[in-house]
N, C-alpha and C positions, 0 to 999 in steps of 0.2 A: 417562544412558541408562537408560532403563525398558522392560522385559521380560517377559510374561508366556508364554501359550503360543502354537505356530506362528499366524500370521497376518502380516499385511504390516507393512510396514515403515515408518511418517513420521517423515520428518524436517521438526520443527518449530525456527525458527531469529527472533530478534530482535536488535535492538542491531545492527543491521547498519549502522547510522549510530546515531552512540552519545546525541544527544540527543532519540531519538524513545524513548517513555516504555510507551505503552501493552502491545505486545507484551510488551518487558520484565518486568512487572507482568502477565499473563496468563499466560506461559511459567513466572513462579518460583510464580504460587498453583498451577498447573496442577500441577509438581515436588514441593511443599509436600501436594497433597491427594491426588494419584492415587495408589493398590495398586495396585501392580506386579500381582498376581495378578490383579486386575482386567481386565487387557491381553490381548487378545486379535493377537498379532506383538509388535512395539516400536516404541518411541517413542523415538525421538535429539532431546532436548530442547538448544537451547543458545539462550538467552535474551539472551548478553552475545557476540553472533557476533562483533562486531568489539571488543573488550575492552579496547585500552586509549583509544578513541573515547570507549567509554561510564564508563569512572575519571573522562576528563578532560571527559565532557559534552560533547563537542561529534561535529558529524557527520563527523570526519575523523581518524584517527589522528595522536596529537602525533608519532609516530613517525618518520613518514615522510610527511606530511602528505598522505599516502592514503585515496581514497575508494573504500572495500570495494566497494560497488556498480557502480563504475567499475574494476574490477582484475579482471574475470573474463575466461578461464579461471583467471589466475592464476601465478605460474613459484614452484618456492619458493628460486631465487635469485637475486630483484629487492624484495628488501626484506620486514619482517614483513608489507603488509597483502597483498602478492598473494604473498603465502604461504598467508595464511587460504584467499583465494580458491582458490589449489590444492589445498589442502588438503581442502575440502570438494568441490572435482570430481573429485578423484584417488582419495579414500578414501570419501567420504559417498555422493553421488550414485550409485555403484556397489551400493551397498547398499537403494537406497530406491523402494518402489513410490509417493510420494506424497510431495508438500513443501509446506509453507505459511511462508511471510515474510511477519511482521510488519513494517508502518509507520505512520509519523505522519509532521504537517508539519513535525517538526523547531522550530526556536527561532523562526522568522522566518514563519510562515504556517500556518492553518489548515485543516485539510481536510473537505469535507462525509465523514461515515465512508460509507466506500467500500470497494469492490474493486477490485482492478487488477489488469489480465490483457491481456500483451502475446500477440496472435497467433502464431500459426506456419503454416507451412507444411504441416505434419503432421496431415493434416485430421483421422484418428482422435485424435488426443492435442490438439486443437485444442479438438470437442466434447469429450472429455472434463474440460479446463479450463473449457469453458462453463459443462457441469454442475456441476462442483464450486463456481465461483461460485454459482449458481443457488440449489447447498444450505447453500455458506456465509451467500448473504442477508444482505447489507450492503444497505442503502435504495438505494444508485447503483454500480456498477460499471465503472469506469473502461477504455476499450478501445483499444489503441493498435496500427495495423497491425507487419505482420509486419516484419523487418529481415534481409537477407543477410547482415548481421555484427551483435555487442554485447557489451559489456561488461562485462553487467549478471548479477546472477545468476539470474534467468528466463533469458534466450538460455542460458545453461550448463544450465540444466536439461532444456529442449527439445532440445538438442544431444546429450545424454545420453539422451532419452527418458523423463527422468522427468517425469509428472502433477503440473504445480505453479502455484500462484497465491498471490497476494500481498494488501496490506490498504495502504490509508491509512486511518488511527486519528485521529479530532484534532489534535493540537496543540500551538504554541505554547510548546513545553519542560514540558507540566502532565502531567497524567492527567486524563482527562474522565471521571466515571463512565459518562455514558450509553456515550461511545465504548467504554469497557472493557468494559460490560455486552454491546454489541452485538459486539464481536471472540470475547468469552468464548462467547456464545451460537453463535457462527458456527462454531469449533474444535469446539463439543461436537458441533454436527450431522453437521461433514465428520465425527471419529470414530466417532461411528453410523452413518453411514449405510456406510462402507469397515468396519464389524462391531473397528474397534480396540476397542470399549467397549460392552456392553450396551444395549439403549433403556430397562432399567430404572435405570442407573448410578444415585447416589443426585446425582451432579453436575448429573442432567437434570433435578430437581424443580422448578427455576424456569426451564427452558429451553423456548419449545415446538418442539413435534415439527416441524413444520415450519416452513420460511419465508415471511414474505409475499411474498417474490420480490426482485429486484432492477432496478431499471432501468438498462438499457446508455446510456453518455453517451462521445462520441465527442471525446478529445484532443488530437483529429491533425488531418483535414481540415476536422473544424467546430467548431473551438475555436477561440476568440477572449480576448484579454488586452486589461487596461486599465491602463495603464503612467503614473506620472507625469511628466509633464514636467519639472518644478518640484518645487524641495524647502519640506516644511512640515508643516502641521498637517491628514491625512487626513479627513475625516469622512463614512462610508459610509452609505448610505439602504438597506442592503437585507442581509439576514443568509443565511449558506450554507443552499445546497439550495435556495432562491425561484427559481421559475423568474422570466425577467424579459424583456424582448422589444427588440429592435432600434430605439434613438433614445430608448429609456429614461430618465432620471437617476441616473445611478449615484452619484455622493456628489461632492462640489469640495475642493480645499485649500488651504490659507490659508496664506498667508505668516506668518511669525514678525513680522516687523515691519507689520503691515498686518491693521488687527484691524475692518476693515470688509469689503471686498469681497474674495471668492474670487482666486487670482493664478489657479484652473485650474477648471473646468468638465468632470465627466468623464458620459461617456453610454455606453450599451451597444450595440456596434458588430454585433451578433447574436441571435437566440431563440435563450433556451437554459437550465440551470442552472448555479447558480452553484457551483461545486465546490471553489474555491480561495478563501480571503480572506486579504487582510494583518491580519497579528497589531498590528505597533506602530503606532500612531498617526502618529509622527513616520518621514516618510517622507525619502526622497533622489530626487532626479531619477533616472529608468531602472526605480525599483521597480516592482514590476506589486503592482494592487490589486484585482484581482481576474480569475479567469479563468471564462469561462462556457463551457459543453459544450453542442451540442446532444444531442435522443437518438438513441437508436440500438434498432431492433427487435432479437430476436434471433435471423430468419431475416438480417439485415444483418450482425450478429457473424459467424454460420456460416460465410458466406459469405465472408470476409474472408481463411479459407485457405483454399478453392477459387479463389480470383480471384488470390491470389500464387501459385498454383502451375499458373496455366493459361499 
């Protein structure tokens, strides 16, 4: 925890699934380089939220083979990880004007770097998550209608009233610079622009001041996957973030034993961008290889808690 004088309160938080990489690595330079006296409120930094997920690398505690993100509100006695989860609704959430969660695709899948911002109900806190997207400025921002129940720690924070948004970072089990570069840049803006940090901090010298914006891409009603049928050898024709259109070619897979013709033939079953890619080459039947979004305006986001709460 980092403190300077009165001002608001963020709580920044990673490792919430322990093999996504980037946050992690943004959260401890961020710990590493920031003066405290620098701060303008505090900052509740915890980089390693779900901690023994991320010892053991993977996106689930060996503990109790619990998935943080899946354990919210949380009990703290049903085991260590939806203890975490209580833990942080019962004691953190209380305390905080402002949240951002770090993620990545984790070991299995690549993500265009993005925002992610589940809706609400709560049209004032709704716009205010828009914006803060807006000023985080990820190239795509991912939107997923509102839900009357979840598990997740967005619905816990909305429930609470706390102003919160999240990231998909890359990928893959790695660190991407560009991806790191653009999360880094994204945390330095939300803390200027909510006055946690100066605009002259010495952090903003290669940040700029503003964002080019983001585009809204929609993962719910106009989102489409492309799944394989057949287990083998992947090979994709088209790299994240390309937009790509409906009856398109998207890449075929080859049989292990069958070093001439494709066993699968996949196509693009929508316009849209591409936001998800499979990481390993070698696939299994049911893998999805790629997911495409269409867009989304952002009088269409806005709109999104007006229309769950009429």
């Amino acid at each position: 925890m980092q403190k300077g004088d009165e001002g608001p309160t963020v709580l920044l938080t990673a490792g919430n699934h322990g093999d996504e990489y980037e946050g992690q690595c943004i959260l401890r330079r961020l710990i590493r380089e920031i003066d405290p006296s620098s701060i303008n409120g505090r900052l509740i930094i915890l980089p390693a939220l779900n901690s023994p997920a991320v010892r053991a690398a993977t996106r689930t505690s060996p503990l109790d083979g619990g998935n943080l993100n899946r354990s919210f509100p949380g009990d703290p006695d049903s085991g260590p990880t939806k203890a975490i989860a209580g833990f942080i609704v019962q004691h953190l959430f209380p305390l905080t004007d402002l949240a951002v969660d770090f993620h990545s695709g984790g070991s299995t899948s690549t993500y265009v770097n993005t925002g992610f911002l589940c809706a609400n109900t709560n049209p004032d806190l709704h716009r205010r998550n828009v914006e803060l997207m807006e000023v985080f400025g990820a190239p795509f921002t991912m939107v997923l209608p509102p839900t009357e129940a979840g598990t997740d720690i967005d619905f816990s924070a909305y429930q609470a009233g706390v102003p919160f948004i999240s990231c998909e970072l890359g990928g893959a089990g790695t660190v991407c610079p560009a991806a790191f570069n653009i999360g880094w840049a994204g945390l330095m803006r939300v803390l200027v622009k909510n006055d946690v940090i100066a605009h002259d901090h010495p952090f903003l010298s290669d940040v700029p001041n503003d964002s080019s914006g983001t585009c809204f891409v929609d993962i719910a009603s106009n989102c489409t996957m492309i799944t394989a049928a057949h287990g083998g050898l992947f090979e994709p024709l088209h790299e994240l973030g390309s937009w790509v259109e409906k009856g398109q070619k998207a890449g075929c897979t080859y049989g292990l034993q069958n070093f001439i013709e494709p066993l699968e033939s996949h196509t693009f079953e929508s316009d849209g961008v591409i936001v998800i890619k499979r990481r390993d080459t070698l696939v299994q039947s049911g893998d999805h290889l790629y997911c495409v979004a269409g867009k989304l305006s952002r009088e269409e986001v806005l709109a999104m808690s007006t229309k769950a709460g009429s």
